[in-house]
KOLGU-4560 file (N, C-alpha, C; in nm, 3 decimals, padded with zeros to 5 digits):
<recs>
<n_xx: 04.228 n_yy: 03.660 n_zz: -14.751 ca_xx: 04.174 ca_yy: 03.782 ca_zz: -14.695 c_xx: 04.250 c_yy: 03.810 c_zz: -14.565 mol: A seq: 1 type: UNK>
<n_xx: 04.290 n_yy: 03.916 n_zz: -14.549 ca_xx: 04.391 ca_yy: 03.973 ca_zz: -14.430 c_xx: 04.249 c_yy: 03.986 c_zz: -14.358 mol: A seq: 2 type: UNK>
<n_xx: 04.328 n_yy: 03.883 n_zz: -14.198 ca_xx: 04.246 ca_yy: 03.957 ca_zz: -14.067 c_xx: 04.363 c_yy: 03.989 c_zz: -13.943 mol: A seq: 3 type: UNK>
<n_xx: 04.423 n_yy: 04.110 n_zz: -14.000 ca_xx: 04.529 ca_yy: 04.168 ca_zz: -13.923 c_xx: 04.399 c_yy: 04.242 c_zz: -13.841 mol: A seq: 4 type: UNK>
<n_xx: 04.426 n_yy: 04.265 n_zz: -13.718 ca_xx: 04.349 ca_yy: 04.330 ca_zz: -13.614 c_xx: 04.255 c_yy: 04.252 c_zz: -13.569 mol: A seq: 5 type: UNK>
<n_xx: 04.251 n_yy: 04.181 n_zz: -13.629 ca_xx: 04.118 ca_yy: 04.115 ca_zz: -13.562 c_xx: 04.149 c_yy: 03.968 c_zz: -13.422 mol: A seq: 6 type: UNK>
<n_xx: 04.067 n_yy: 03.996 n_zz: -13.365 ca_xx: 04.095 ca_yy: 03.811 ca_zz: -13.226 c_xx: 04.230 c_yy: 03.870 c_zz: -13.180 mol: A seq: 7 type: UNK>
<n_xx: 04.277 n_yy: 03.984 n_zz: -13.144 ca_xx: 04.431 ca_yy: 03.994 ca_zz: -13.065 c_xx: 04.411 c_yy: 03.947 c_zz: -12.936 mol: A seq: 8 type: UNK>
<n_xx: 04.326 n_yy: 03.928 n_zz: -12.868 ca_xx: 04.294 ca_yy: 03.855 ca_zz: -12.715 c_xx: 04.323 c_yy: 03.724 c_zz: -12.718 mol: A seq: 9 type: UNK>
<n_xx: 04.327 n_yy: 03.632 n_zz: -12.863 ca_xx: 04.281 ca_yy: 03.504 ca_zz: -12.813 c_xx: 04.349 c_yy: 03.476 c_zz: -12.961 mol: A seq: 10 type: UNK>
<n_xx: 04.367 n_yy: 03.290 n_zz: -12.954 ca_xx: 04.407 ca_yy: 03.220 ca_zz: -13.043 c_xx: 04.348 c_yy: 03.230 c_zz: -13.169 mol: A seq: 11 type: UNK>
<n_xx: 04.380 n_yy: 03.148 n_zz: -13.299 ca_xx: 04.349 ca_yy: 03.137 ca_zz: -13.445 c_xx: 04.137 c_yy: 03.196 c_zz: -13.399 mol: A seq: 12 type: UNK>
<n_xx: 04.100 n_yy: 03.042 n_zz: -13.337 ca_xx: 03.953 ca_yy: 03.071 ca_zz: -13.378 c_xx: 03.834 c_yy: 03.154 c_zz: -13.288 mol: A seq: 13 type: UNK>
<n_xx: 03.966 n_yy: 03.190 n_zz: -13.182 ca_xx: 03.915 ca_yy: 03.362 ca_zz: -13.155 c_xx: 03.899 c_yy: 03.486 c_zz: -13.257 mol: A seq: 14 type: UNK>
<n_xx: 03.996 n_yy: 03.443 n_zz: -13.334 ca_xx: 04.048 ca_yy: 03.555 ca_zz: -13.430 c_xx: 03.983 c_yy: 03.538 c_zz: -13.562 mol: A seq: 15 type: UNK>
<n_xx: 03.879 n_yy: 03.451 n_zz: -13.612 ca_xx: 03.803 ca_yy: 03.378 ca_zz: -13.674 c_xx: 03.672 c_yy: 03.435 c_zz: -13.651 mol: A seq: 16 type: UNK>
<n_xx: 03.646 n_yy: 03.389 n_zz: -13.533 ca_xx: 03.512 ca_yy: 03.453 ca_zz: -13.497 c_xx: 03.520 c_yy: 03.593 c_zz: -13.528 mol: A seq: 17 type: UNK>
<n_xx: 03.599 n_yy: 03.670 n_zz: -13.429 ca_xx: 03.627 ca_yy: 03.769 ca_zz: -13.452 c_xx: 03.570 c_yy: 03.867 c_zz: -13.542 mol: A seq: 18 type: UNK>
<n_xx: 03.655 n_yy: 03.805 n_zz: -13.651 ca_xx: 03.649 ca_yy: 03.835 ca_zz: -13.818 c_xx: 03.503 c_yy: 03.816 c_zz: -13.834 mol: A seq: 19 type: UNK>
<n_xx: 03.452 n_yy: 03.717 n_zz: -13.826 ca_xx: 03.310 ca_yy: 03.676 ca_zz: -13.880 c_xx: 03.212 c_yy: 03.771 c_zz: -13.842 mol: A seq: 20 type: UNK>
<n_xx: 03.260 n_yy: 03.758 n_zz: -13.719 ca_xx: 03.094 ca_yy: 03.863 ca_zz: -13.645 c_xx: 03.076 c_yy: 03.988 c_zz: -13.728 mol: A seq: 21 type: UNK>
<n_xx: 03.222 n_yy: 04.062 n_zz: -13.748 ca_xx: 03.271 ca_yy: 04.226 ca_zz: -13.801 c_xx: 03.231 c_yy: 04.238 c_zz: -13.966 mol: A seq: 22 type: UNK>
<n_xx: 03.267 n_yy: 04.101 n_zz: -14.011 ca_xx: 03.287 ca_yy: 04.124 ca_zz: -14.168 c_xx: 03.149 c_yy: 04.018 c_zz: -14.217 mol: A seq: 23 type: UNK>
<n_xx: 03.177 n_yy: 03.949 n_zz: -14.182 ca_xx: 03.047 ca_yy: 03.837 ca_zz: -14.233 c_xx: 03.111 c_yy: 03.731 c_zz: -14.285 mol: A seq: 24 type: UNK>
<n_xx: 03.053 n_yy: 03.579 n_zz: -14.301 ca_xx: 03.143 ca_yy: 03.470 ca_zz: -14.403 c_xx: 03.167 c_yy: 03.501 c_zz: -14.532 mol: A seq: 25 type: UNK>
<n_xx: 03.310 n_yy: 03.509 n_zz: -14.543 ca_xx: 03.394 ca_yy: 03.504 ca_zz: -14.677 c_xx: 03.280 c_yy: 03.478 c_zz: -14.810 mol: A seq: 26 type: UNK>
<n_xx: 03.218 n_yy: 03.318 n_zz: -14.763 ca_xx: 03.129 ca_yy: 03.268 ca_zz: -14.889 c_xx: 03.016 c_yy: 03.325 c_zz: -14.907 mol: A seq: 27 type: UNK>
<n_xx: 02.947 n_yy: 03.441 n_zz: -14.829 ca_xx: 02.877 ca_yy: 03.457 ca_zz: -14.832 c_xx: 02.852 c_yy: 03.631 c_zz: -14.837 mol: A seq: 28 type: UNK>
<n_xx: 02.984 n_yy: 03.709 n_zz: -14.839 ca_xx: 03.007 ca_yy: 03.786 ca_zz: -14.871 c_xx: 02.993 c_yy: 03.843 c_zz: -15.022 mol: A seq: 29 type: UNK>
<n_xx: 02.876 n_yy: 03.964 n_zz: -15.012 ca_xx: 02.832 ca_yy: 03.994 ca_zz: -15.142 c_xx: 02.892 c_yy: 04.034 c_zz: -15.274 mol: A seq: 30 type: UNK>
<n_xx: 03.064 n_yy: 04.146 n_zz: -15.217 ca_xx: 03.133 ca_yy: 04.166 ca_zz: -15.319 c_xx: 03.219 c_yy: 04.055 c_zz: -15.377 mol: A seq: 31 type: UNK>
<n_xx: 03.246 n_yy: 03.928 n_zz: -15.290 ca_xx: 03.306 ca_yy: 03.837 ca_zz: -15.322 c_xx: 03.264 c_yy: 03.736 c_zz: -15.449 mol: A seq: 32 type: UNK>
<n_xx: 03.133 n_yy: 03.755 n_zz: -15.421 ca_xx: 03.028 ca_yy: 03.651 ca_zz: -15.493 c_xx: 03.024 c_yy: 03.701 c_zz: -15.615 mol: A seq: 33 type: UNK>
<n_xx: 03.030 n_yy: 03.855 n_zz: -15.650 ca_xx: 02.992 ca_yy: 03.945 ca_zz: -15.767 c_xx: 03.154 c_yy: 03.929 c_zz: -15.818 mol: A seq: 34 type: UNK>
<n_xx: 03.230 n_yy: 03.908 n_zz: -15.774 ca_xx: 03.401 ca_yy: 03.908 ca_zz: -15.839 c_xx: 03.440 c_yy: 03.787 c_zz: -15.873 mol: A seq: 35 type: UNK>
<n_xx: 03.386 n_yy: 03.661 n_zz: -15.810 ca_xx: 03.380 ca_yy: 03.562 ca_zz: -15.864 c_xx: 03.289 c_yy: 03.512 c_zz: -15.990 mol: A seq: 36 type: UNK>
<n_xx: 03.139 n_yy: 03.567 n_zz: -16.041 ca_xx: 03.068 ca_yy: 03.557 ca_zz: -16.124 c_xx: 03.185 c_yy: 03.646 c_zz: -16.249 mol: A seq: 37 type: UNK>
<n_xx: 03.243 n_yy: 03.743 n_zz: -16.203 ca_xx: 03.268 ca_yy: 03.833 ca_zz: -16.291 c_xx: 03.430 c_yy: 03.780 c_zz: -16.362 mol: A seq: 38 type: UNK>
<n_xx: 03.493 n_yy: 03.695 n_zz: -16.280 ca_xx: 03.587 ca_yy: 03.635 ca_zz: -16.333 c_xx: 03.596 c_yy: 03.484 c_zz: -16.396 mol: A seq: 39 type: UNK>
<n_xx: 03.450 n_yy: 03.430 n_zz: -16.357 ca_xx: 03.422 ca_yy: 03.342 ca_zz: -16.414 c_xx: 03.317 c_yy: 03.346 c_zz: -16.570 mol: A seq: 40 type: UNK>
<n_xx: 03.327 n_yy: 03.489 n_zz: -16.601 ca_xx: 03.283 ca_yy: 03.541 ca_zz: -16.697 c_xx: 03.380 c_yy: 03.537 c_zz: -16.778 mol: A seq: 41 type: UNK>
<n_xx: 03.479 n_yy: 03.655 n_zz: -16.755 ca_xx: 03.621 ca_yy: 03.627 ca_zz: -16.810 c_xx: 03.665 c_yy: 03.541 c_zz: -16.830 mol: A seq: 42 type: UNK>
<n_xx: 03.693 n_yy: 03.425 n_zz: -16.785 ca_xx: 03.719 ca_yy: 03.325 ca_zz: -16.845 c_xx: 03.669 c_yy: 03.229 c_zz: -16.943 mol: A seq: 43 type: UNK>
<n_xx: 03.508 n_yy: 03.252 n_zz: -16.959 ca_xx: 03.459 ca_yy: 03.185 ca_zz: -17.069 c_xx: 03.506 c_yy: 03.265 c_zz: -17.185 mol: A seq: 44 type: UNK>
<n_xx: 03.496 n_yy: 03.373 n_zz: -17.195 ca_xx: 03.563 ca_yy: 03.465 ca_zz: -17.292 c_xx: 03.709 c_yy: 03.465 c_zz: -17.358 mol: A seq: 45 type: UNK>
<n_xx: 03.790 n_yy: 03.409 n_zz: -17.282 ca_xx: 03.895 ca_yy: 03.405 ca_zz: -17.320 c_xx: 03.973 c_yy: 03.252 c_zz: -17.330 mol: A seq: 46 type: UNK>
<n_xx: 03.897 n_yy: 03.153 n_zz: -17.331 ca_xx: 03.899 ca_yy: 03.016 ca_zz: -17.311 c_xx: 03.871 c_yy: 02.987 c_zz: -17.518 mol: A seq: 47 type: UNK>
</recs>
C-alpha cells in the first residue's frame, strides 16, 4: 500500500503513524478484508 504523502516531517515510523491515524490498520481495514475473502474464494474455485 503506497504511503506517498504521508510522515514528510519525520522518519519511517512517523510516516507509519501518520498513515494509521488517516487511513486506519491495513488488517483491519474493511475493503481489504472483503478482497481478501473474495480472492480466497477464487481460489477454491479454481484449485
Amino acid at each position: 500500500m503506497s504511503k506517498i504523502g504521508f510522515g514528510l516531517d519525520g522518519e519511517e515510523e512517523i510516516r507509519d503513524l501518520d498513515f494509521e491515524n488517516v487511513r486506519g490498520k491495513y488488517e483491519e481495514n474493511k475493503f481489504v478484508i472483503e478482497l481478501k475473502k473474495e480472492t480466497e474464494e477464487i481460489r477454491k474455485t479454481t484449485v
